[in-house]
C-alpha positions as CSV (number, residue, x, y, z in Angstrom):
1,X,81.9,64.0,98.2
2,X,80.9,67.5,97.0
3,X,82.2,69.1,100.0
4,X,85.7,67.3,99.7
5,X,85.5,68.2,96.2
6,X,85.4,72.3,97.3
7,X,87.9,71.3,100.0
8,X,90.5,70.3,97.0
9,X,89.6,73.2,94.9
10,X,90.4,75.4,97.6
11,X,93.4,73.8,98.7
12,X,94.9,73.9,95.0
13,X,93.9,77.8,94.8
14,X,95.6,78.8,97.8
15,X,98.5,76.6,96.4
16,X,98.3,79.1,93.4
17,X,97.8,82.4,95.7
18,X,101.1,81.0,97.8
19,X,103.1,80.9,94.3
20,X,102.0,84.4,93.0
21,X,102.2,85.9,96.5
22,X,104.9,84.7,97.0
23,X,122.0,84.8,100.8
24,X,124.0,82.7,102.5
25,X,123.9,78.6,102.1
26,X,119.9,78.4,102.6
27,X,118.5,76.0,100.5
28,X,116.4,77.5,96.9
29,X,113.4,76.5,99.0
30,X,114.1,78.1,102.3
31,X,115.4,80.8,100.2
32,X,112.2,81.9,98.3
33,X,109.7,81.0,101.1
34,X,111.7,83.7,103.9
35,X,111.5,86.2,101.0
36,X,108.4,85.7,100.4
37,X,107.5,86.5,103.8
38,X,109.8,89.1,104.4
39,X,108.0,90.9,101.8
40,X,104.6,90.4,102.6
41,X,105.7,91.3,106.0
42,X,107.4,95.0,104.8
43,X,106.1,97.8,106.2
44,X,105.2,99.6,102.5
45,X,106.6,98.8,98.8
46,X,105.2,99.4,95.5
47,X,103.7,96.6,93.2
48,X,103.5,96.7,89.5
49,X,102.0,93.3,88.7
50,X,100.6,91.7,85.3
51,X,98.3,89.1,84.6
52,X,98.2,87.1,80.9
53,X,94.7,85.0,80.3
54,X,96.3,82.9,78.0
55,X,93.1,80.4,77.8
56,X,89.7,80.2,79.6
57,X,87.2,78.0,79.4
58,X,84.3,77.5,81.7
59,X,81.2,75.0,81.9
60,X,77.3,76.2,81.1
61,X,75.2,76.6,83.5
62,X,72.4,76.9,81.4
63,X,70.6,80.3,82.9
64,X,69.9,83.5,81.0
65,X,71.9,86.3,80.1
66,X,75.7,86.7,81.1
67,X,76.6,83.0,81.2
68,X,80.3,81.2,82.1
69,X,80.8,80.5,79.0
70,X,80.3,84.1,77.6
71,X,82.0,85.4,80.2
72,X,85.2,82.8,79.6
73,X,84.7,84.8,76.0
74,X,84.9,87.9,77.2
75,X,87.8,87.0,79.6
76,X,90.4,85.4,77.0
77,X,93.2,87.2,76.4
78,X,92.6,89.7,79.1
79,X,95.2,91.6,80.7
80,X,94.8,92.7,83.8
81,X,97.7,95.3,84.8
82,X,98.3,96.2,88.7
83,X,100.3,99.3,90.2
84,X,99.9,99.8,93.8
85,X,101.5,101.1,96.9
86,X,101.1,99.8,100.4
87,X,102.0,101.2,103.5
88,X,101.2,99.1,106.7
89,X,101.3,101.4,109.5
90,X,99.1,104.0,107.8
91,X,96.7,101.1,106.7
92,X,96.2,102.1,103.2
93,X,96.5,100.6,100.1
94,X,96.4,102.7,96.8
95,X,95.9,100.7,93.3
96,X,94.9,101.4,89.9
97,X,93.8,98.3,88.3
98,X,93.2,98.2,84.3
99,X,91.6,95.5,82.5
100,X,92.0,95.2,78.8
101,X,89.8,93.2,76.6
102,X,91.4,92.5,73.0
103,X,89.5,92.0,70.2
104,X,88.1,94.2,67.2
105,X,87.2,97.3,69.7
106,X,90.1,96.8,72.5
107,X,88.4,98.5,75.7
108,X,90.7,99.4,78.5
109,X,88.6,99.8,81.6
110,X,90.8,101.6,84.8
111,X,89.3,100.8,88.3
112,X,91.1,103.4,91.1
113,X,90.4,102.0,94.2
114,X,91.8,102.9,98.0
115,X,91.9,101.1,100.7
116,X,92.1,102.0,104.6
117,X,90.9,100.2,107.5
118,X,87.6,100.9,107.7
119,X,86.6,101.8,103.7
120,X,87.3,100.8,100.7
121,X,86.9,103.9,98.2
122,X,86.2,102.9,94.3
123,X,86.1,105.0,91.2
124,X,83.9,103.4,88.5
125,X,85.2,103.7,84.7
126,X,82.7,104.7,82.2
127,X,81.0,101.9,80.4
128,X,79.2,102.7,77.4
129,X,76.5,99.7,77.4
130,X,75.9,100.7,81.1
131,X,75.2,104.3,80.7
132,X,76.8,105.4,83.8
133,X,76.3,109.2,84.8
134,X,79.3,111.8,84.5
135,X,78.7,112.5,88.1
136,X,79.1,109.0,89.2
137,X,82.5,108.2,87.4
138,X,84.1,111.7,88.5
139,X,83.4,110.4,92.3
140,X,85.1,107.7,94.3
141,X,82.4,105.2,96.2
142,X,82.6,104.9,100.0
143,X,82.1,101.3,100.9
144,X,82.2,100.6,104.4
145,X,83.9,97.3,104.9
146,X,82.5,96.5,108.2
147,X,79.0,97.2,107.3
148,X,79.5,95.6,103.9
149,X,80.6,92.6,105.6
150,X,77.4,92.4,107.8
151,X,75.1,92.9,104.8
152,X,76.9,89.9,103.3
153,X,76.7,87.9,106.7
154,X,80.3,87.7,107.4
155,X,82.3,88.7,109.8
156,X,84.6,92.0,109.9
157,X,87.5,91.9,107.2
158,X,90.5,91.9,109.2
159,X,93.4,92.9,106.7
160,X,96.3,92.0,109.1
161,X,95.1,88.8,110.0
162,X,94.5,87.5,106.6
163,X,97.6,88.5,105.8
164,X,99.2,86.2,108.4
165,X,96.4,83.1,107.4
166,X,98.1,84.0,104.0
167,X,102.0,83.2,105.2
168,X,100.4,79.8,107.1
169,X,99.1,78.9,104.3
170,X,102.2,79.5,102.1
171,X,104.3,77.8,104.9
172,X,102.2,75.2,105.0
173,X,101.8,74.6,101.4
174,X,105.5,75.0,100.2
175,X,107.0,72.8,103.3
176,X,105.7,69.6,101.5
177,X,107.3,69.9,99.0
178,X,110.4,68.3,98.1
179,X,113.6,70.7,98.2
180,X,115.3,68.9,95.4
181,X,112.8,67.9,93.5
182,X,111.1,71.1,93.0
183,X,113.5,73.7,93.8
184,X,116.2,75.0,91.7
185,X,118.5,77.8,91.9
186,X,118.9,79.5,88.2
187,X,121.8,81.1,86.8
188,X,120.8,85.2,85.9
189,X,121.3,85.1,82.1
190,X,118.6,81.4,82.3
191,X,116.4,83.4,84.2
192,X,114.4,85.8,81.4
193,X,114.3,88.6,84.3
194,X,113.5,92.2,83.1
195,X,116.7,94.1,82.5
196,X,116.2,96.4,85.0
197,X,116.0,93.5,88.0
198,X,119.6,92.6,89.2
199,X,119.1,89.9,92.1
200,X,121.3,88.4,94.3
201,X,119.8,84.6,93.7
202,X,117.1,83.3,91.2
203,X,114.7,80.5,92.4
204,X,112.9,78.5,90.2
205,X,109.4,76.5,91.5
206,X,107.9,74.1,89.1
207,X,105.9,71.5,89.2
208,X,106.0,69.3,86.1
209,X,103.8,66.6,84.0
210,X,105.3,63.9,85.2
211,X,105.7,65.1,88.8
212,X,102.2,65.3,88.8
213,X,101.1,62.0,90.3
214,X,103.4,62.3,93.2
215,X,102.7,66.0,93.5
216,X,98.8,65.0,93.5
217,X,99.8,62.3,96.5
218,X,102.0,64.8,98.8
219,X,98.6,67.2,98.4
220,X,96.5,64.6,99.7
221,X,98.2,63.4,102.3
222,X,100.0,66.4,103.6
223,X,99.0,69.3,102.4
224,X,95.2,68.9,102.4
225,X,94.9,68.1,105.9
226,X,97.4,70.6,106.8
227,X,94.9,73.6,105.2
228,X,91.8,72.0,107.1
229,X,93.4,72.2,110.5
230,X,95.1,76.1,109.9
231,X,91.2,76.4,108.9
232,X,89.4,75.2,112.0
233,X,92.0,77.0,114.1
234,X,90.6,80.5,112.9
235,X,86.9,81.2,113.7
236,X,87.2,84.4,112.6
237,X,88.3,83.5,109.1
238,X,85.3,80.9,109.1
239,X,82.9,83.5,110.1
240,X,84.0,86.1,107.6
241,X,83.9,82.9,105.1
242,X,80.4,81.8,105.9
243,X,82.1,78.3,106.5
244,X,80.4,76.1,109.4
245,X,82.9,74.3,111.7
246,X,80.8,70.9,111.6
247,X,81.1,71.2,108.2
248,X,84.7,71.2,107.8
249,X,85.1,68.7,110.3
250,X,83.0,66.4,108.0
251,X,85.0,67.6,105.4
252,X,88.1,66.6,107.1
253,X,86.8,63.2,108.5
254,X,85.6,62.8,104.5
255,X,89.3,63.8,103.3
256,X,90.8,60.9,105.8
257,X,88.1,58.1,104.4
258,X,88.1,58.8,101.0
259,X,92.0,59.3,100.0
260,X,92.0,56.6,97.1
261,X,88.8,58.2,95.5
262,X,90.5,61.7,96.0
263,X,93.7,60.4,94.4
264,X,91.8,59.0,91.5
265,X,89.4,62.8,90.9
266,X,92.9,64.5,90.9
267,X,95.1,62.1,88.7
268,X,92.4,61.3,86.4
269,X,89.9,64.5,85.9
270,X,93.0,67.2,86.6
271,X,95.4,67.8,84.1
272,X,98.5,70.0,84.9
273,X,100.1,71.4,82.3
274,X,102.2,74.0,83.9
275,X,102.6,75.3,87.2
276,X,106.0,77.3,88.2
277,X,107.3,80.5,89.8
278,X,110.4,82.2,89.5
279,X,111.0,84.6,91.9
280,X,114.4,87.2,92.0
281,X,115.4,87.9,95.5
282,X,117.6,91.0,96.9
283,X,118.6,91.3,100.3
284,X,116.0,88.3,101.1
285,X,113.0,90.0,99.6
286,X,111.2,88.7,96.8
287,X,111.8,91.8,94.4
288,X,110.7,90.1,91.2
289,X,108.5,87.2,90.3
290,X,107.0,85.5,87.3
291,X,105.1,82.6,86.2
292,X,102.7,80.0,84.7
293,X,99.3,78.1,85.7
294,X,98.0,76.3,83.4
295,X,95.2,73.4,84.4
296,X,92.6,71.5,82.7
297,X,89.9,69.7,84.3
298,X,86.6,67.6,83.8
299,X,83.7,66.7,86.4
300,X,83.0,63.6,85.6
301,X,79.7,63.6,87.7
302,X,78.3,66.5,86.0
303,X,80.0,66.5,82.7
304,X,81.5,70.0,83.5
305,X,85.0,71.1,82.1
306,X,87.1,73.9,83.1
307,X,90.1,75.3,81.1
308,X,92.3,77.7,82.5
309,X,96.0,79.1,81.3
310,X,97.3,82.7,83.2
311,X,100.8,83.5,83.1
312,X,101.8,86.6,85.1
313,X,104.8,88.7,86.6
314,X,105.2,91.2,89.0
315,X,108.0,93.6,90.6
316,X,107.9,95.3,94.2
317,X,110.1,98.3,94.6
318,X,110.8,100.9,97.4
319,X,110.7,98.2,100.2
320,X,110.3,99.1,103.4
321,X,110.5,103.0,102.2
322,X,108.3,106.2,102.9
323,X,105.2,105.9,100.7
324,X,104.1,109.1,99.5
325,X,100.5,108.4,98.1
326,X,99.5,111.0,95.6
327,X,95.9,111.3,95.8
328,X,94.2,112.7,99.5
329,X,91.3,110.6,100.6
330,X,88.3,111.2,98.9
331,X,85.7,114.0,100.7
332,X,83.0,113.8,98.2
333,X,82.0,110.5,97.8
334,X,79.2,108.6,96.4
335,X,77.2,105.2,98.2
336,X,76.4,101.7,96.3
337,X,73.3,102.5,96.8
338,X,73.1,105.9,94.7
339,X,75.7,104.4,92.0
340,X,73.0,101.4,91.5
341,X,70.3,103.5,91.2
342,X,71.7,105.7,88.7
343,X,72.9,102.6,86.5
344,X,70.3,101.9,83.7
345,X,71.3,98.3,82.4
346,X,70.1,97.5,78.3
347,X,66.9,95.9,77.8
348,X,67.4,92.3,78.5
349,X,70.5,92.7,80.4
């Protein structure tokens, strides 16, 4: 059961990547899922994106130093802003990702990072308790993804294709789930958009408390099995994921014996509180979207609990327009290797 156990965790995260990744008598349903493709599908846009840890809360593992459970106090109440640009045909993605932890010394840490085909460039903030030379923060690293996916035993990271696993999985997800009893179309003023967004439809996706229990049947039934097939139909995605085919196949054949003890873990050691999306669509792309997961849940096996409560919104702009990136691509860079060896941790750390 530990392996159907992963398989459910994984299927209700890619049900949460399908909401945040996420006109003319469509349905609110068909409605958000073609924008949703239609923008992951432009050719470049921007993407100013936020991310709320309202709550966190993570079992102990019991080993030394940085534990879950100091990290899950680290993490509360993080924010974690996004601005990026993408352009597909020139391969590059550009983002600037900030973290900030609250608390008596707010730190703001600021991660640059570009992305091409081939390498992933990555400008480390300095970090006091790390002691992280001048010369290393004023440089971008050079990580080669296709030799950074050997050294980790996968297979090459192929952006494009992901991408596509990304819109079966949202496809494949969202299809099971009932048009009316999910889907809503929301008047503007109900909405709580940003001033500044001026859509031609709002769609609302929610999933409720007491839709739960049938929300926790249609998973099990439809959409589980669904995600195990798209799964074993992509070697490649297996190979990059270190996932063995016989073992998914159990998992699978595990899934289709042991539905009643699935539906039991889920209904009785899972408890939703919130999970919605709004997203604001122009000219059938998802321009706007915001929302809430909120889940707690309890291993009964192991005794572990997990608390977790993000809320987060994000806006894509200049659709399908000439990106001009403002940085050039970094000339003198820096390895891993020489970044790690530069690093000197605290005693203890």
């Amino acid at each position: 059961m530990k392996t159907t156990r992963s398989i459910i965790l994984t299927a209700l995260l890619a049900l949460m990547v399908a909401l945040a990744g996420c006109s003319t008598g469509k349905t609110p349903k068909a409605s958000l899922q073609e924008a949703m493709l239609n923008t992951m599908d432009a050719s470049s846009y921007r993407l100013s994106m936020t991310m709320q840890m309202e709550e966190l809360e993570l079992p102990q593992n019991g080993a030394a130093g940085l534990t879950p459970i100091s990290m899950a106090g680290i993490l509360k109440d993080a924010i974690i802003h996004i601005n990026a640009q993408h352009d597909k045909e020139k391969s590059r993605t550009d983002m600037n990702l900030e973290l900030v932890l609250p608390g008596m010394m707010e730190m703001k840490l600021t991660f640059p990072l570009i992305m091409t085909k081939d390498i992933l460039y990555m400008k480390l903030p300095s970090i006091p308790i790390l002691q992280i030379p001048q010369e290393v923060t004023s440089k971008y690293i050079a990580m080669d993804l296709k030799e950074l996916a050997e050294k980790q035993g996968q297979g090459e990271i192929n952006i494009e294709a992901q991408q596509k696993l990304g819109q079966q999985i949202s496809a494949a997800v969202l299809k099971h789930f009932d048009d009316k009893a999910y889907f809503r179309q929301l008047k503007l003023e109900d909405a709580n958009l940003p001033a500044d967004i001026k859509p031609d439809k709002v769609i609302k996706f929610a999933i409720t408390e007491e839709q739960y229990p049938q929300t926790v049947e249609t998973l099990v039934n439809n959409v589980l099995p669904e995600l195990v097939d798209i799964l074993l139909a992509n070697s490649a995605l297996l190979e990059t994921l270190q996932v063995e085919k016989t073992k998914l196949e159990q998992a699978k054949d595990e899934l289709q014996n042991n539905k009643t003890e699935l539906l039991n873990v889920l209904q009785n050691e899972v408890k939703l509180t919130a999970l919605e999306l709004t997203g604001a669509i122009q000219d059938d792309y998802l321009v706007h979207q915001q929302g809430r997961i909120a889940v707690d849940a309890t291993n009964s096996d192991i005794g572990h609990h997990i608390k977790l409560d993000v809320s987060f919104t994000g806006t894509y702009s200049d659709i399908g327009k000439v990106v001009e990136f403002q940085n050039e691509l970094p000339m003198d860079t820096i390895t891993m290797e020489e970044v790690m060896s530069s690093i000197k941790l605290p005693f203890g750390l």
